[in-house]
C-alpha positions as CSV (number, residue, x, y, z in Angstrom):
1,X,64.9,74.9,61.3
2,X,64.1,78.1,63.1
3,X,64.5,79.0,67.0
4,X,65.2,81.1,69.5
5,X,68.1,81.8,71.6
6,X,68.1,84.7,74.2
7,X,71.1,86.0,76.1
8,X,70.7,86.4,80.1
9,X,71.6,89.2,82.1
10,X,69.5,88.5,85.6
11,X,72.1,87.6,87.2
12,X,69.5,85.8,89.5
13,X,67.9,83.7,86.4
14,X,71.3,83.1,84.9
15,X,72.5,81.3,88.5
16,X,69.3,79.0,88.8
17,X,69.9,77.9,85.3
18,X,73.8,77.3,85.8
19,X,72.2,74.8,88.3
20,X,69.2,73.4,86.2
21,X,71.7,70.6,84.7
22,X,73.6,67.7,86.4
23,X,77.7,68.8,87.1
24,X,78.0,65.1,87.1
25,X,79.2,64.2,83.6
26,X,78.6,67.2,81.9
27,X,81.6,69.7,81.0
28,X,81.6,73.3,82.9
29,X,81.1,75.4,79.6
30,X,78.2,73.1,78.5
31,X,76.9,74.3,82.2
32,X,78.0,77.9,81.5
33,X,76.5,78.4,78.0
34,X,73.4,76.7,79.2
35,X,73.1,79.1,81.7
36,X,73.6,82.4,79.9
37,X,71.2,81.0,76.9
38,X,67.9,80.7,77.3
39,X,66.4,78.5,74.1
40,X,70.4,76.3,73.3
41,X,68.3,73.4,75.3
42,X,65.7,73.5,72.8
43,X,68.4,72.5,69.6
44,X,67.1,68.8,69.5
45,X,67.4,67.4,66.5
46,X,69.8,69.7,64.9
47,X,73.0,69.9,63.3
48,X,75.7,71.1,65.4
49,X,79.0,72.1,64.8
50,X,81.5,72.9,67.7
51,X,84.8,74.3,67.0
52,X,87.4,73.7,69.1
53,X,86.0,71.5,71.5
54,X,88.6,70.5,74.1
55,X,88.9,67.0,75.5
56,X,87.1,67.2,78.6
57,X,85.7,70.7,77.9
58,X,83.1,70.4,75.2
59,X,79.5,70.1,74.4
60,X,79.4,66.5,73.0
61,X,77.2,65.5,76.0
62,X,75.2,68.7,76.6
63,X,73.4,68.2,73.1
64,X,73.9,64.5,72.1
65,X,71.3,63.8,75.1
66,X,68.9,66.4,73.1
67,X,68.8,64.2,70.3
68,X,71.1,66.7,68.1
69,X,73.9,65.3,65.6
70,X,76.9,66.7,67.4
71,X,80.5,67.2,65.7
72,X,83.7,68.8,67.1
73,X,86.8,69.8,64.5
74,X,89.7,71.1,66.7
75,X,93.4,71.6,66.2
76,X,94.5,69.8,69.5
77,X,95.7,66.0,68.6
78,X,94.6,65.0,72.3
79,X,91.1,65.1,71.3
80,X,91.8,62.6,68.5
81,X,90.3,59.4,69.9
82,X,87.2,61.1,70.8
83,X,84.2,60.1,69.0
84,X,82.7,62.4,66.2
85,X,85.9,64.8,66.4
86,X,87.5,65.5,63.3
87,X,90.8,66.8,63.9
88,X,92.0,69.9,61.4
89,X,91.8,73.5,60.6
90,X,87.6,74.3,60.6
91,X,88.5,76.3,57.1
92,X,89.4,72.9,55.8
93,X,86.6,70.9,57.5
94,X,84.0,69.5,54.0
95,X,80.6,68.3,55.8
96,X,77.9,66.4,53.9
97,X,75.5,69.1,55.2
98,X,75.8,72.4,56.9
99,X,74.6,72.6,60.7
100,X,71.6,74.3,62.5
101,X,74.1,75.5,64.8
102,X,78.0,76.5,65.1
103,X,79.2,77.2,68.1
104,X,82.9,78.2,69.9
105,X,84.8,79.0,73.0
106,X,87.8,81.2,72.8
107,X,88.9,80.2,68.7
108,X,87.9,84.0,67.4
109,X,90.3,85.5,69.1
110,X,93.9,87.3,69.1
111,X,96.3,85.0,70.1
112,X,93.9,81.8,69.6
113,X,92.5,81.6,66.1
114,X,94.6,78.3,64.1
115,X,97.2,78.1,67.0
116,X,98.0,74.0,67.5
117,X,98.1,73.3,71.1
118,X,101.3,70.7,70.0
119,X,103.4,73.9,68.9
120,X,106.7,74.0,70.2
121,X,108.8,77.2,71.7
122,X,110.0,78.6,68.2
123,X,106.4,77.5,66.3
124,X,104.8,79.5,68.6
125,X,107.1,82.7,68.7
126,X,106.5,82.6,64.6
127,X,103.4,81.8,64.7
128,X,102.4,85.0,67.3
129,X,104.9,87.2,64.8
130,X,102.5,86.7,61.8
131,X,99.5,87.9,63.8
132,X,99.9,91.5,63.6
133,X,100.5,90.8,59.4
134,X,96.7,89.3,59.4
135,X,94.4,91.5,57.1
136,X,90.6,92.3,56.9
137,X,91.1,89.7,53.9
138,X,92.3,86.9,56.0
139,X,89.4,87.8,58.9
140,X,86.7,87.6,55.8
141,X,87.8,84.3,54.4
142,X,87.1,82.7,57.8
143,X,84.1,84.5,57.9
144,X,82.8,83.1,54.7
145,X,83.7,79.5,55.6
146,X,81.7,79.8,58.3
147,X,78.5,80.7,55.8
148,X,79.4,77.7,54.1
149,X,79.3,76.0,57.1
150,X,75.8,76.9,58.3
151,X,72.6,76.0,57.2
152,X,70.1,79.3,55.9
153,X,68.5,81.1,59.5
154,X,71.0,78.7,61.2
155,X,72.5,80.4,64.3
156,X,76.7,80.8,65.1
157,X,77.7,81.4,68.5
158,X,81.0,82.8,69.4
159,X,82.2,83.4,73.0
160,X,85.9,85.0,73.6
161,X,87.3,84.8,76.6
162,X,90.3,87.3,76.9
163,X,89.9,89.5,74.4
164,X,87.2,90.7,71.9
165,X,86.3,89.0,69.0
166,X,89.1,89.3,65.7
167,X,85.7,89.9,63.4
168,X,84.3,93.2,63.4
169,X,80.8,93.8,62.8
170,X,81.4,95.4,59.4
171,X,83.4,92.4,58.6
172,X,80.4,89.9,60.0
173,X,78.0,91.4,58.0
174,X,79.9,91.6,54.3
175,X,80.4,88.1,54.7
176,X,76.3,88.0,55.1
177,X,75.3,87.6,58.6
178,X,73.0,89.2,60.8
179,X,74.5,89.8,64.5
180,X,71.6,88.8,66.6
181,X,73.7,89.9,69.5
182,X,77.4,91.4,70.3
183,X,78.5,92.3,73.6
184,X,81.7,92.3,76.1
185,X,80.7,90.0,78.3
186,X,82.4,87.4,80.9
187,X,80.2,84.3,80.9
188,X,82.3,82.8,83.0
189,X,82.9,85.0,85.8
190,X,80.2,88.5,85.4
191,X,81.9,90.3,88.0
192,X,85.0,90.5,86.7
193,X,86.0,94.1,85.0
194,X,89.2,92.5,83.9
195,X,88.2,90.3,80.6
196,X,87.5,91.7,77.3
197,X,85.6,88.8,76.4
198,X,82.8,89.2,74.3
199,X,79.9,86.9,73.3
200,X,77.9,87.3,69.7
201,X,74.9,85.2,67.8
202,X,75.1,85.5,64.3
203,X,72.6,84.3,62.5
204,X,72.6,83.3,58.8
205,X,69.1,84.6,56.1
């Protein structure tokens, strides 16, 4: 399955699509990344895969109503009785098929990436110390789960929120993707100069 997905930047356009869906049961990212991408409405049918998909913040609703076979794998135990939610590490996650689309909010960054929301003080202190010991290894074995994880000229999405992205483009592209797109930008608020946040579409030959 092949589509397109187009970033925004008319501020204008991106506003009357941010008000093109119903606030009333779906999530405020589903809103936001429907507004900033022009074509995610037209993924009906398709696999996809969202990582890290908070309780009440995910994209369950957004694409289940477009006919696609939605799954969320996230590390936070409250999202364990939710319906097609597997809850573990995504590097661990076996599918019976890889997806059309992978998509996540603010996992591929510093200070994010494998952190369990149910850490305690001293988990968390240890778990921050090891960052800085993280090598271009470490970033390319996510990476490369990732390919495993998508399906050929299936699409990833990444957004970060506070920082840039932990992958860098030479990193993206040895594990075998195309970057589609890559750019600081703050989906969630455009006139802000203070985030680092950066949103990418990779997309797999």
């Amino acid at each position: 399955m092949t589509y397109a997905l187009t970033v925004l930047t008319d501020t204008a356009e991106i506003q009357r699509r941010g008000k093109q869906i119903d606030p009333i049961g779906y999530s405020t990212i589903a809103q936001i990344f429907h507004a900033n991408l022009l074509g995610l409405e037209e993924q009906t049918n398709a696999r996809v895969l969202e990582i890290g998909g908070a309780k009440y913040e995910n994209l369950a609703l957004y694409f289940q109503k477009r006919g696609a076979q939605y799954h969320n794998v996230t590390l936070d135990r409250e999202c364990q009785n939710m319906p097609n939610t597997t809850i573990d590490s995504y590097t661990k996650y076996s599918p019976c098929k890889p997806f059309d689309l992978i998509l996540s909010n603010g996992v591929f960054e510093q200070y994010a990436l494998d952190r369990s929301l149910s850490m305690d003080r001293l988990e968390y202190q240890n778990w921050m110390a090891g960052i800085k010991y993280r090598t271009p290894q470490y970033n390319l074995q996510k990476l490369q789960k990732l390919y495993q994880l998508t399906k050929p000229q299936g699409r990833i999405i990444i957004n970060t929120i506070a920082d840039p992205c932990i992958f860098s483009s030479d990193e993206i592209r040895t594990a075998g993707f195309h970057i589609a797109y890559r750019e600081i930008k703050n989906i969630y608020n455009p006139d802000s100069s203070c985030s680092e946040g950066e949103l990418l579409i990779l997309q797999k030959p």
